[in-house]
TORKE-423838 format. One line per field, with one value per atom (N, C-alpha, C): atom name; residue number from 1; x, y, z; residue in three letters. Coordinates in pm, whole numbers, plus 50000, padded with zeros to 5 digits. Each point is the difference from the previous one (the first is absolute). Layout:
N
atomo [CA|...]
num [NUM|...]
px [X|...]
py [Y|...]
pz [Z|...]
residuo [ALA|...]
***
This chain:
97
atomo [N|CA|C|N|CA|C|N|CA|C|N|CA|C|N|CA|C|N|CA|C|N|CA|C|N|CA|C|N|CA|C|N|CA|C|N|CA|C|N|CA|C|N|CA|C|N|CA|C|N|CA|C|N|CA|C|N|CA|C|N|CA|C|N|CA|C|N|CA|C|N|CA|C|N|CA|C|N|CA|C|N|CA|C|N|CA|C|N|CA|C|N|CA|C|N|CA|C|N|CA|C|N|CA|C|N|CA|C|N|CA|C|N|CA|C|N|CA|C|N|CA|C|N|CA|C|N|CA|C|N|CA|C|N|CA|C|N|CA|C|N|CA|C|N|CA|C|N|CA|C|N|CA|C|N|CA|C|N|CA|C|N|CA|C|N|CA|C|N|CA|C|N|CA|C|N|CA|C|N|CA|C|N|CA|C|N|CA|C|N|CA|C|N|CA|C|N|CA|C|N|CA|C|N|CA|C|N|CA|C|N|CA|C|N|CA|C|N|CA|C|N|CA|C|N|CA|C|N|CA|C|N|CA|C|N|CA|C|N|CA|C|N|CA|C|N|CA|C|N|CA|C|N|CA|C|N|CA|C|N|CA|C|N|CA|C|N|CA|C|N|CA|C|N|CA|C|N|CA|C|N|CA|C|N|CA|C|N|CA|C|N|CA|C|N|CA|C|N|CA|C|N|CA|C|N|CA|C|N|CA|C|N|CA|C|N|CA|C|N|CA|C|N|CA|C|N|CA|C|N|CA|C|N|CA|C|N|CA|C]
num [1|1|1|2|2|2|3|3|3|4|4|4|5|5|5|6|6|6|7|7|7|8|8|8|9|9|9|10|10|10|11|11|11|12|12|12|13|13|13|14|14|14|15|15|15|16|16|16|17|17|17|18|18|18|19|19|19|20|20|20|21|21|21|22|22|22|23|23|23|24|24|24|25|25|25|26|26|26|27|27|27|28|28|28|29|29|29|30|30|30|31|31|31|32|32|32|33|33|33|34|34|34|35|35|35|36|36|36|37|37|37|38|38|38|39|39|39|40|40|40|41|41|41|42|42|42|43|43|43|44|44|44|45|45|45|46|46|46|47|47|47|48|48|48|49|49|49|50|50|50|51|51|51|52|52|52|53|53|53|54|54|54|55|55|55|56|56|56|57|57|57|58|58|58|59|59|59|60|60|60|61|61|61|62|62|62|63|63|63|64|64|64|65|65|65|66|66|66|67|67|67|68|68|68|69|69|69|70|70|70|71|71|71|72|72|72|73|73|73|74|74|74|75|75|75|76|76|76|77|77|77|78|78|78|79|79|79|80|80|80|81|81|81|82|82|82|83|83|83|84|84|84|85|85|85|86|86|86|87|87|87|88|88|88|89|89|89|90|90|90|91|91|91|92|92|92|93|93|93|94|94|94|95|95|95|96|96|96|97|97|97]
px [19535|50001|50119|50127|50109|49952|49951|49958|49935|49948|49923|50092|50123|50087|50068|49999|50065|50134|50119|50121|49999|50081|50041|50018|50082|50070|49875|49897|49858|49924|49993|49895|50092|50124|50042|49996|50010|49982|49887|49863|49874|49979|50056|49975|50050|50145|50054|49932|49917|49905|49931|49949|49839|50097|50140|49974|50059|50068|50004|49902|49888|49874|49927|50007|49974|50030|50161|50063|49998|49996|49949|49888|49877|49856|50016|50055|50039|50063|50109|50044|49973|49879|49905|49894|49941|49895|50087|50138|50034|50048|49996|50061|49901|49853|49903|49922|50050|49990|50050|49924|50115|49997|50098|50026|50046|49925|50071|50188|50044|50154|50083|50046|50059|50183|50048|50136|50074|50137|50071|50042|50009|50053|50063|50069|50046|49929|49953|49948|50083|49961|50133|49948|49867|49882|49926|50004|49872|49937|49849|49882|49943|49908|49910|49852|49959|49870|49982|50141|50063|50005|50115|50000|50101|50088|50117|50055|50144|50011|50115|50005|50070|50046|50122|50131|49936|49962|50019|50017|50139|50063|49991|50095|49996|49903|49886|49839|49990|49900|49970|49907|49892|49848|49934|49937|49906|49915|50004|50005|49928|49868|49982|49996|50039|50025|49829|50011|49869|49954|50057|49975|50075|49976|50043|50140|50096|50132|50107|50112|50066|50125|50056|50122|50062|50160|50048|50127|50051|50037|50122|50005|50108|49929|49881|49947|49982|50024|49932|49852|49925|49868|49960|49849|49967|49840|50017|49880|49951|49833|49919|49930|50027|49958|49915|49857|49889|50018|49890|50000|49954|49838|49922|50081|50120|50060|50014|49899|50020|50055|49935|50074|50054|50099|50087|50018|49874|49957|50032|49949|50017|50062|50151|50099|50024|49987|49960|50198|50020|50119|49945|50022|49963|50051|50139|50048|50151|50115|50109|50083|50105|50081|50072]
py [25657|50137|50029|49932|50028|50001|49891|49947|50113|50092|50158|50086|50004|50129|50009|50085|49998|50084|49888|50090|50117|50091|50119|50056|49873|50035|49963|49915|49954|50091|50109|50112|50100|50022|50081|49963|49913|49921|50008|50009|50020|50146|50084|50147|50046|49940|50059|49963|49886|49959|50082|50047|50061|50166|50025|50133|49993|49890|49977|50008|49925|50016|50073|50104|50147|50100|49992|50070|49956|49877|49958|50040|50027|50027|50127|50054|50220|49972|49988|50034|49927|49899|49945|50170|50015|50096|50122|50008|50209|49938|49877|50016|50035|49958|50059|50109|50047|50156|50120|50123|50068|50142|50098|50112|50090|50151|50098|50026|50029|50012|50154|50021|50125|49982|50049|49986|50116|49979|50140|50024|50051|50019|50189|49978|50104|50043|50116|50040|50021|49956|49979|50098|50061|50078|50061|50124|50093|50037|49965|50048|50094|50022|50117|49918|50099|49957|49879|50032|49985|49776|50021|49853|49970|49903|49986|49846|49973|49849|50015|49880|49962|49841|50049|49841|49938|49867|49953|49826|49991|49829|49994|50146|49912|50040|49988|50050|50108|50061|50138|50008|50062|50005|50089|50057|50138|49987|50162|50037|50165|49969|50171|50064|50090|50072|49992|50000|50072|50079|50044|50202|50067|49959|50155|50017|49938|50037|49994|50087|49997|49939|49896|49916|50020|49999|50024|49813|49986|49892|49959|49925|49962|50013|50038|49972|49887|49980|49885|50021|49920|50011|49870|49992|49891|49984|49853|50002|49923|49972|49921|49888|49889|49914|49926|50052|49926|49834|49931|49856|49949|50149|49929|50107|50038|50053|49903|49901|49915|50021|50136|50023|50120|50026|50089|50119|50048|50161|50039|49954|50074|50026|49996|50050|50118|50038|50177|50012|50121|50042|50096|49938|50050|50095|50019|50088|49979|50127|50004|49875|50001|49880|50119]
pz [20584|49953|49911|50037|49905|49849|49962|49844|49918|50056|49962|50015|50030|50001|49869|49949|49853|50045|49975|49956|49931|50066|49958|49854|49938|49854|49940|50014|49949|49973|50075|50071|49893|49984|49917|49881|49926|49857|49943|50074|49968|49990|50091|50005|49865|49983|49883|49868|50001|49870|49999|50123|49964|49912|50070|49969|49906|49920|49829|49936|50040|49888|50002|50118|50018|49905|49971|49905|49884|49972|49845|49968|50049|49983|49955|50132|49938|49942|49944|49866|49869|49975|49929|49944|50152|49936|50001|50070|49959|49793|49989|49818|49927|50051|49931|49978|50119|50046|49929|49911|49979|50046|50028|50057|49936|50023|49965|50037|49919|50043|49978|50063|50010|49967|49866|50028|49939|50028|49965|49853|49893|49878|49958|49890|49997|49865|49990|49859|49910|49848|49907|49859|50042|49862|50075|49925|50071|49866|50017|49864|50048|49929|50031|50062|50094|50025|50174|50062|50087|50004|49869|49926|50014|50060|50045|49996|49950|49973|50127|50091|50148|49925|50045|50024|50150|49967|50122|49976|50083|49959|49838|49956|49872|49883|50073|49945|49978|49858|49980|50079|50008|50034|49949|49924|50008|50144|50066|50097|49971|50069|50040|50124|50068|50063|50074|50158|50080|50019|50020|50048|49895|49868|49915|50021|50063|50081|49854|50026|49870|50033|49905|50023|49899|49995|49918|49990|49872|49995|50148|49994|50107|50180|49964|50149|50060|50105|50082|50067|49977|50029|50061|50043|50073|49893|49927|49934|50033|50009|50039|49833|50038|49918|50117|49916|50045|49977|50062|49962|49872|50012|49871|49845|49998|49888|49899|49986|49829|49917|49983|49829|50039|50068|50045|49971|50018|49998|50168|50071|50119|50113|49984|50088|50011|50113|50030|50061|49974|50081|50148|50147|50084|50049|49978|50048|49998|50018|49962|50156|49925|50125|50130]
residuo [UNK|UNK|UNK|UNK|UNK|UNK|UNK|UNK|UNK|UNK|UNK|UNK|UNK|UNK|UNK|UNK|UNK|UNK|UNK|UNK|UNK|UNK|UNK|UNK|UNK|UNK|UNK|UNK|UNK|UNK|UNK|UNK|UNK|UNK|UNK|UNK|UNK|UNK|UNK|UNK|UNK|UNK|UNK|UNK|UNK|UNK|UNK|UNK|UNK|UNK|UNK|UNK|UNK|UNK|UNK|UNK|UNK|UNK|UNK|UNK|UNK|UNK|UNK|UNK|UNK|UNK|UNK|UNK|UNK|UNK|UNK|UNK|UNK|UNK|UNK|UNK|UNK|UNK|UNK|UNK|UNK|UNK|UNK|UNK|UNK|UNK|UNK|UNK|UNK|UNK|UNK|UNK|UNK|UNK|UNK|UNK|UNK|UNK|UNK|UNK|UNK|UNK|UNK|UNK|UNK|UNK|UNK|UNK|UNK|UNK|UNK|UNK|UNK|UNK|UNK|UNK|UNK|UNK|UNK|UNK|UNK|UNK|UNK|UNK|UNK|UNK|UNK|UNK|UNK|UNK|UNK|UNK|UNK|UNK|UNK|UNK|UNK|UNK|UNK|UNK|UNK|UNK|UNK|UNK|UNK|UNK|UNK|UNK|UNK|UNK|UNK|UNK|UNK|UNK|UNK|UNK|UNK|UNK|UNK|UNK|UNK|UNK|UNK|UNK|UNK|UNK|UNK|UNK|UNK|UNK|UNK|UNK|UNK|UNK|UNK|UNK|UNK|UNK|UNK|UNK|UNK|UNK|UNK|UNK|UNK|UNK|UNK|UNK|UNK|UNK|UNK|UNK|UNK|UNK|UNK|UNK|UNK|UNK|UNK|UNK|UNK|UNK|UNK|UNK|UNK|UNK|UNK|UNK|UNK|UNK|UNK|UNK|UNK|UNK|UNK|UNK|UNK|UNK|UNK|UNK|UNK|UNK|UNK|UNK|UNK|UNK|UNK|UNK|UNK|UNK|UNK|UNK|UNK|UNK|UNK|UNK|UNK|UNK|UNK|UNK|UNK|UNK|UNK|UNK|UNK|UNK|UNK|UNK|UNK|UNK|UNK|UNK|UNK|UNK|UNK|UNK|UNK|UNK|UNK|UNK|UNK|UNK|UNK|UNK|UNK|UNK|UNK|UNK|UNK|UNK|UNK|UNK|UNK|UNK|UNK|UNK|UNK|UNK|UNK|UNK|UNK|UNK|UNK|UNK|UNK|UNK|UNK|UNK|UNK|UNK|UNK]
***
């Protein structure tokens, strides 16, 4: 019966493979994956027609407002950049910070 007992450090060396190639797999498919993202910017332009350009990392964005809400430059806001924004029309400003 001894010859069937698997050492301890054996039993842990295999566990830890499986839960490496566990985590290589998820983060294989979250790279192909993509997500709406929500981040913070400060508005740097206010247009008409509730049209608004947001700093964020650096970045301009055109940005319109959700609810009609009125911002004036230097706000902090929370804007939503969809996943499918291709051609970068559609980052909404959700709301003030």
């Amino acid at each position: 019966m001894e010859k069937y007992k698997s050492k301890g450090s054996d039993h842990m060396d295999i566990n830890e493979q499986i839960l490496n190639s566990i985590n290589i797999l998820i983060k294989a498919a979250l790279q192909d994956m993509s997500f709406d993202k929500t981040v913070k910017a400060i508005i740097t332009y206010c247009g008409d027609n509730n049209k608004y350009k947001c700093n964020y990392q650096g970045s301009i964005y055109n940005v319109t407002s959700l609810n009609n809400d009125k911002y004036k430059i230097g706000d902090y806001v929370y804007v939503l950049i969809p996943a499918s924004d291709d051609n970068g029309t559609g980052k909404i400003i959700l709301g003030k910070i």
